[in-house]
C-alpha positions in Angstrom: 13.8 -16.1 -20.3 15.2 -12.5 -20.3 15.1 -12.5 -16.5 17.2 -16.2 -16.1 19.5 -14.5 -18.6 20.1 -11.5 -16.2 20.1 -13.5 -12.9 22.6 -16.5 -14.6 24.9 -13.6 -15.6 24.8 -12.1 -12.4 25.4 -15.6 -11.0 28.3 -16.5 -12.5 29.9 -12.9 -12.0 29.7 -12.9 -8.3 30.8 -17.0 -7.8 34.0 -15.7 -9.2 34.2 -12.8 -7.3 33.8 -14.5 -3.9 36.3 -16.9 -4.4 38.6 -14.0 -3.7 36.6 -12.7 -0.9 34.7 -14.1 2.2 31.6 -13.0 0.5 28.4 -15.3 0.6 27.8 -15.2 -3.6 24.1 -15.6 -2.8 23.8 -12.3 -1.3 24.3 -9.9 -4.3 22.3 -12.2 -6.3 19.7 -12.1 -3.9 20.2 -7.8 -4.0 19.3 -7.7 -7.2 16.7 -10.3 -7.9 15.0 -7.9 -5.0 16.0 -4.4 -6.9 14.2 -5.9 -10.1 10.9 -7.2 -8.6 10.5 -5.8 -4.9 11.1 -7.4 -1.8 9.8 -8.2 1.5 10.1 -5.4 3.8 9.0 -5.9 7.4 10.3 -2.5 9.3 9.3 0.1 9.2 5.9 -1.1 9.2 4.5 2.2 7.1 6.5 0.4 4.2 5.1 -2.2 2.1 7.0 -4.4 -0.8 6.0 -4.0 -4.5 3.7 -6.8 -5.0 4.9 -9.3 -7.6 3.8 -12.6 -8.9 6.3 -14.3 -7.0 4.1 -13.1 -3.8 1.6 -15.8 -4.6 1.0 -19.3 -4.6 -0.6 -20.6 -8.3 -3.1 -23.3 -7.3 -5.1 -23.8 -10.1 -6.7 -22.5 -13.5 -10.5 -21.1 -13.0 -11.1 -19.3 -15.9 -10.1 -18.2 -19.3 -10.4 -14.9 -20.8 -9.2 -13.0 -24.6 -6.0 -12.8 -23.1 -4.9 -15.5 -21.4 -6.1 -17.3 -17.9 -8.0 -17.0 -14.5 -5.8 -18.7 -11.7 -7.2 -19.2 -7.9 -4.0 -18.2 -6.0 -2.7 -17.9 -2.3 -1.1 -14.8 -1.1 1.8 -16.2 0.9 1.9 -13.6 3.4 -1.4 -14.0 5.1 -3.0 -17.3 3.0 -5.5 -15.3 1.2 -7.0 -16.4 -1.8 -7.5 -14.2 -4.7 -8.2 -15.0 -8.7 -5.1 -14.0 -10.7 -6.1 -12.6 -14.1 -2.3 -13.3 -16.6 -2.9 -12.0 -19.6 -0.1 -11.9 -22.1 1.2 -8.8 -23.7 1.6 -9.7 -27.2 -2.1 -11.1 -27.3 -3.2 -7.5 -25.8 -1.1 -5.6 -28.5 -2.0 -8.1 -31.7 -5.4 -7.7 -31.1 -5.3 -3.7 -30.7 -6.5 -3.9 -27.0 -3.8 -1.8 -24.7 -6.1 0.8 -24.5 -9.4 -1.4 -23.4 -7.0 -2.8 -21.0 -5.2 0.4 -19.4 -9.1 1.8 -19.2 -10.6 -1.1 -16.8 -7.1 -1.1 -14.6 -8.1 3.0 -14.0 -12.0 2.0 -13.4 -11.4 -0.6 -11.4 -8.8 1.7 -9.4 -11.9 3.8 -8.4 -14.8 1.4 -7.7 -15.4 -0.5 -4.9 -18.4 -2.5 -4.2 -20.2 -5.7 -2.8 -21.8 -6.3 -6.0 -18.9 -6.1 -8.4 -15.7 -8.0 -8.6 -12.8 -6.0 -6.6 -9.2 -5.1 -7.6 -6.8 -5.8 -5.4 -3.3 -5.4 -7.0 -2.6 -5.1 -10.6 1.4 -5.7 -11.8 3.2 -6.7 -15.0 6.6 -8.8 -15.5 8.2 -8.3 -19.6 5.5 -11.1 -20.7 2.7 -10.4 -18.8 0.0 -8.3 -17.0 -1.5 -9.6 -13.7 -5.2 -8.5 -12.0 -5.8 -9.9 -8.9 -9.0 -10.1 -8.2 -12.1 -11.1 -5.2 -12.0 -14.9 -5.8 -15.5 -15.8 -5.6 -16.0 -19.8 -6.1 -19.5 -19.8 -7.3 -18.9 -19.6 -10.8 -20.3 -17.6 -14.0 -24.1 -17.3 -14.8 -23.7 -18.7 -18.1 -21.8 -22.2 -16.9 -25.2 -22.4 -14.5 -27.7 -21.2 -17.3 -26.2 -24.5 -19.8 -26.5 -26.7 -16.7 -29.7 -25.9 -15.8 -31.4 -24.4 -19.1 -33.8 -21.9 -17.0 -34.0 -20.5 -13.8 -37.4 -19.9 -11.4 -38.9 -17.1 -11.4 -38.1 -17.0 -7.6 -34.3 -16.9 -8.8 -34.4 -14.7 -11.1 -35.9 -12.1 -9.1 -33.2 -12.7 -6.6 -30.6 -12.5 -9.5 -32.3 -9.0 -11.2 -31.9 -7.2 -7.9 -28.1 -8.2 -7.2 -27.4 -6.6 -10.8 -29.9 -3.6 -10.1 -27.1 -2.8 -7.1 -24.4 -3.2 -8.9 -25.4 -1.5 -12.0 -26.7 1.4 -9.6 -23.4 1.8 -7.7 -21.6 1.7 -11.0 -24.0 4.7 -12.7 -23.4 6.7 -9.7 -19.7 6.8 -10.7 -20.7 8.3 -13.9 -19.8 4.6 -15.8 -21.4 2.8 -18.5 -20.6 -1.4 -18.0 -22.0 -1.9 -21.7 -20.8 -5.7 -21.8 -23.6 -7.2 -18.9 -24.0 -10.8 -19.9 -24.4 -14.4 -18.1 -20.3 -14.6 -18.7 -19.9 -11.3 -16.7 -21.8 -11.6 -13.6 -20.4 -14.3 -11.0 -21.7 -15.9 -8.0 -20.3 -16.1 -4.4 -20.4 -18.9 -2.1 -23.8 -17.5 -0.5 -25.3 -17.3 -4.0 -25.1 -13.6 -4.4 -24.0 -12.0 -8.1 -21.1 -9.8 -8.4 -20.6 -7.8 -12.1 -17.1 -8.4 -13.5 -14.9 -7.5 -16.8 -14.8 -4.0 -16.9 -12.8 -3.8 -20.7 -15.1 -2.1 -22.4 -16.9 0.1 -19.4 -16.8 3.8 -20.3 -16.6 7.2 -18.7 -20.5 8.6 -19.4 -19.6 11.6 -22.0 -22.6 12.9 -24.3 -20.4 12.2 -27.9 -20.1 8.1 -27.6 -21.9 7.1 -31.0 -18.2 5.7 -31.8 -17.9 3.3 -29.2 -19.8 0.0 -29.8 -17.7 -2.7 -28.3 -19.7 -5.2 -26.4 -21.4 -8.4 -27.2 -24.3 -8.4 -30.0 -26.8 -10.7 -28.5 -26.6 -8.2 -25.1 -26.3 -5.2 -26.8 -28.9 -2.2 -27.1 -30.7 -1.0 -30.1 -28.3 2.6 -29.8 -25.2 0.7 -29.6 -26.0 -1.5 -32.5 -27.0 1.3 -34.4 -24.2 3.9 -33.8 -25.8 6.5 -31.7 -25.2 8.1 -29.0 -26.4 6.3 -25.5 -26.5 6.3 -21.9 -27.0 4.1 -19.0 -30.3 2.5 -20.3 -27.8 0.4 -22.3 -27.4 -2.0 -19.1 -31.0 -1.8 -18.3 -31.4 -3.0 -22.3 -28.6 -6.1 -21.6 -30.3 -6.6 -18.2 -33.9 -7.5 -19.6 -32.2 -9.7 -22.1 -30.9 -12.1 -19.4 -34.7 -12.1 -17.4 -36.2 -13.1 -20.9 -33.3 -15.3 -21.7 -34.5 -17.3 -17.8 -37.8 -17.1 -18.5 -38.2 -18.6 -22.1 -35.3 -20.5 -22.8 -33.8 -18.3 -25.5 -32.5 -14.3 -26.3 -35.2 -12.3 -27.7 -33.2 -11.1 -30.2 -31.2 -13.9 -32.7 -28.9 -13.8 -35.1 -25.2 -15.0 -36.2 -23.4 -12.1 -36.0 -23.5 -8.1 -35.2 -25.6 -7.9 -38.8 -28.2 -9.8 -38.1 -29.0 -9.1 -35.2 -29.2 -5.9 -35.9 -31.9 -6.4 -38.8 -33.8 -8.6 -36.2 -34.1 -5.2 -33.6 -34.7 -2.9 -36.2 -38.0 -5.3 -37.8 -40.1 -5.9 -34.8 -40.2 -4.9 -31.1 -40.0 -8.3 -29.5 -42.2 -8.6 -26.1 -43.3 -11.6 -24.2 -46.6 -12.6 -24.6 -49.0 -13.6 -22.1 -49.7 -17.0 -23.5 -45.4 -17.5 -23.4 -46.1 -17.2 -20.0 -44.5 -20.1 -18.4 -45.9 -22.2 -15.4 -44.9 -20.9 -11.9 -44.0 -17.2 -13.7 -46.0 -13.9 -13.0 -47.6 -11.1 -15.2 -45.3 -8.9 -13.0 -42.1 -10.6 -14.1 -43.2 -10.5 -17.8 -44.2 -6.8 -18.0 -40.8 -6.0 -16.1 -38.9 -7.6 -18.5 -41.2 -6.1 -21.7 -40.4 -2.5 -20.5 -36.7 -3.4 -20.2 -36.0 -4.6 -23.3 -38.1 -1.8 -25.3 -36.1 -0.8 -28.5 -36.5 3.1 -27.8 -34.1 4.2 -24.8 -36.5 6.7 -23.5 -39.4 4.1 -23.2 -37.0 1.5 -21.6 -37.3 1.0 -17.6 -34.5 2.3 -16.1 -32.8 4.8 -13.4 -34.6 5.5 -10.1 -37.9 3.8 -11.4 -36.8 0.4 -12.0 -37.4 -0.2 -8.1 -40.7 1.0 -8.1 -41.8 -1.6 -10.8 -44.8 -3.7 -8.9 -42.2 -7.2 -9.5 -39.5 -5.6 -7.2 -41.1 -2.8 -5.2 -42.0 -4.7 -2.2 -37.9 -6.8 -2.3 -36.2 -6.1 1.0 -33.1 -4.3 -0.6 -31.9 -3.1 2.6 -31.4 -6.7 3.8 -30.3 -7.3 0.1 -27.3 -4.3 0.5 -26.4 -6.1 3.9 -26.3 -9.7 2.3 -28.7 -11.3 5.1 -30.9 -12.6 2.7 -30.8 -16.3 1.9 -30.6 -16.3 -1.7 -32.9 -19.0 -3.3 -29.8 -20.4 -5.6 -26.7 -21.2 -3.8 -23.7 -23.0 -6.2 -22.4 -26.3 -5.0 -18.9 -27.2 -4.3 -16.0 -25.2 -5.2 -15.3 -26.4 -9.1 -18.1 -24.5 -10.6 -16.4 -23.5 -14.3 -16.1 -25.0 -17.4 -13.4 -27.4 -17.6 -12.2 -26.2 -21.0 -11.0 -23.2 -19.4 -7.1 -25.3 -20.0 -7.8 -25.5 -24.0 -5.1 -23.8 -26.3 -5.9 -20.6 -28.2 -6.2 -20.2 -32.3 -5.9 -16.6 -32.5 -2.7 -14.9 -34.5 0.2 -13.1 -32.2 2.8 -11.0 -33.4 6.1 -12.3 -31.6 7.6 -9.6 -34.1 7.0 -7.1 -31.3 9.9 -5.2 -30.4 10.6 -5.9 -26.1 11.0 -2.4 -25.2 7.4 -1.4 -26.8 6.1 -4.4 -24.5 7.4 -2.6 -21.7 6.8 1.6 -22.4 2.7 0.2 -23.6 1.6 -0.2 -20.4 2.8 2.4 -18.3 1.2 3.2 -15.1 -0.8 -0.3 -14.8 0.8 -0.7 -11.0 -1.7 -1.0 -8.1 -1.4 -1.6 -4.6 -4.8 -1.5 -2.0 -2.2 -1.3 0.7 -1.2 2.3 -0.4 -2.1 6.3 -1.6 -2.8 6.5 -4.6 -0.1 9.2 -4.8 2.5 6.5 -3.3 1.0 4.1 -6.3 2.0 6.5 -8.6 5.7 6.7 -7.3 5.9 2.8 -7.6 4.8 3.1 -11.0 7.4 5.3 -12.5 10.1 3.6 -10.0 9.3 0.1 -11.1 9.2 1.2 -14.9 12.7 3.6 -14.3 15.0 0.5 -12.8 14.1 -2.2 -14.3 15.4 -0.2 -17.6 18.2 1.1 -15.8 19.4 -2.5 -14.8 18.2 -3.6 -17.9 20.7 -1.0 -19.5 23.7 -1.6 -17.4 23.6 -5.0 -18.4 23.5 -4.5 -21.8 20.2 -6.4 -22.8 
């Protein structure tokens, strides 16, 4: 609204000026709808146009997040097709999240990988932020686990060591995921799993007892419990979704945070060898019993996790290079909930003052195509004239 405001008011400024003049009124307009969210530019070819929504073509919603929706969209210059993450600002700020927010933009600045979900650009308008995103059409774990209530052991082997790459490229950046769940990790159209939603992913630092965001039924015995913890946590979540393919169910349950808590701290939950399903192997059981041990230091994890007799002999090579033919491949092109379009019943504050919209989010530009140290220009020139315009205008 603030933008048709600006651009009718320039509109009807210039039409009266070029009645007087031989001047086209669309150009000026078109000046400075280009001054306040980047243009084209073709030549020189070193420079590139700040990317902007108006870049892409919205096809259709794919997902649904906290903050607002998952769109598959087209990049009009080149027909590339991305996911669009739009989040609105005032759902960010009511629910105290800028900081989780500003943190995975930075992560995702600095990792790249086959096995996690890739940032491309990342942009914000007054209402919105925007992540786009590798578009990968094979949908969430979780919309295949309801589907198909278990997967093979065959499967879930294949699944385990996708996540193991991922989750080892991610530790060698020094980063803790700490939210690995079925709704997190996505398949491609060849049936391999990427890791996504990096929001509450942290920085490894040896003082972290404070930060325990993630989802309870996932969530390690150290998180739960306030302590300090390390990378094992991912291991923890990791056997949680083998046991939850084996048998049907989490090994941990409970309502909320509390009580799942109390059911962790009662018993040490392991699977049994007469839960044992058909068609499953000792192997996969005792895998899955050493990753979801309550004590971190007893928990499989690290550099021995590929050593474990289930995956030592798994052709990770071929696995790295994504020659494998993966034993589940997704189906068509829809694959996600079609409630993703349902409204949301959380409280916002439309109280928010406009200008604190704007300032919160500093610094969330990103553009592949550039430095990093050309990114950072583009941050602070995109923030510094869309207030000086703004200004001028007397908004």
């Amino acid at each position: 609204m603030q933008r048709d405001k600006i651009l009718y008011r320039l509109r009807s400024g210039y039409k009266s000026q070029s009645k007087q003049t031989n001047v086209n009124p669309e150009r000026p307009l078109k000046f400075m709808r280009n001054y306040l969210y980047g243009s084209r530019v073709s030549k020189p070819q070193d420079l590139v146009s700040y990317i902007n929504k108006y870049h892409f073509s919205f096809e259709y919603i794919i997902g649904r997040g906290g903050f607002g929706r998952v769109w598959k969209v087209e990049l009009k210059r080149n027909k590339k097709e991305f996911a669009l993450k739009e989040m609105q600002k005032l759902r960010v700020i009511s629910k105290r999240s800028v900081h989780s927010i500003m943190n995975e933009r930075k992560l995702l600045e600095k990792l790249k990988s086959p096995f996690i979900v890739n940032m491309h650009y990342a942009f914000q308008d007054r209402e919105n932020l925007y992540l786009v995103m590798d578009l990968l059409n094979g949908g969430d774990l979780r919309y295949h686990y309801c589907k198909m209530k278990r997967f093979s052991e065959e499967q879930t082997k294949f699944i385990v060591c996708c996540l193991i790459l991922g989750l080892e490229y991610i530790h060698s950046s020094g980063v803790i995921h700490r939210d690995i769940k079925p709704e997190n990790l996505v398949f491609d159209s060849e049936g391999y799993v990427r890791i996504t939603d990096f929001g509450v992913a942290r920085v490894l630092t040896s003082d972290n007892s404070r930060e325990t965001s993630g989802t309870p039924g996932y969530m390690a015995p150290e998180v739960l419990c306030r302590l300090n913890h390390g990378f094992q946590v991912d291991y923890f979540a990791l056997g949680v979704i083998a046991y939850e393919f084996m048998l049907g169910r989490r090994p941990y349950l409970g309502r909320n945070r509390k009580e799942i808590r109390e059911a962790v701290l009662a018993r040490q939950v392991q699977v049994k060898p007469s839960e044992i399903p058909e068609n499953w192997s000792f192997n996969a059981a005792d895998f899955i019993n050493r990753l979801i041990q309550r004590k971190p230091d007893k928990r499989l994890s690290g550099t021995e996790i590929k050593k474990h007799p289930w995956i030592a002999d798994f052709d990770w090579n071929r696995l790295l290079n994504k020659t494998l033919r993966a034993p589940f491949v997704p189906k068509g092109k829809e694959n996600f909930d079609q409630r993703v379009n349902s409204d949301w019943k959380d409280e916002i504050d439309y109280n928010l003052m406009q200008n604190y919209l704007e300032n919160a989010f500093d610094g969330y530009y990103y553009d592949k195509r550039v430095s990093k140290s050309t990114t950072e220009t583009r941050r602070t020139s995109i923030v510094s004239r869309r207030s000086e315009i703004l200004s001028r205008l007397d908004f």
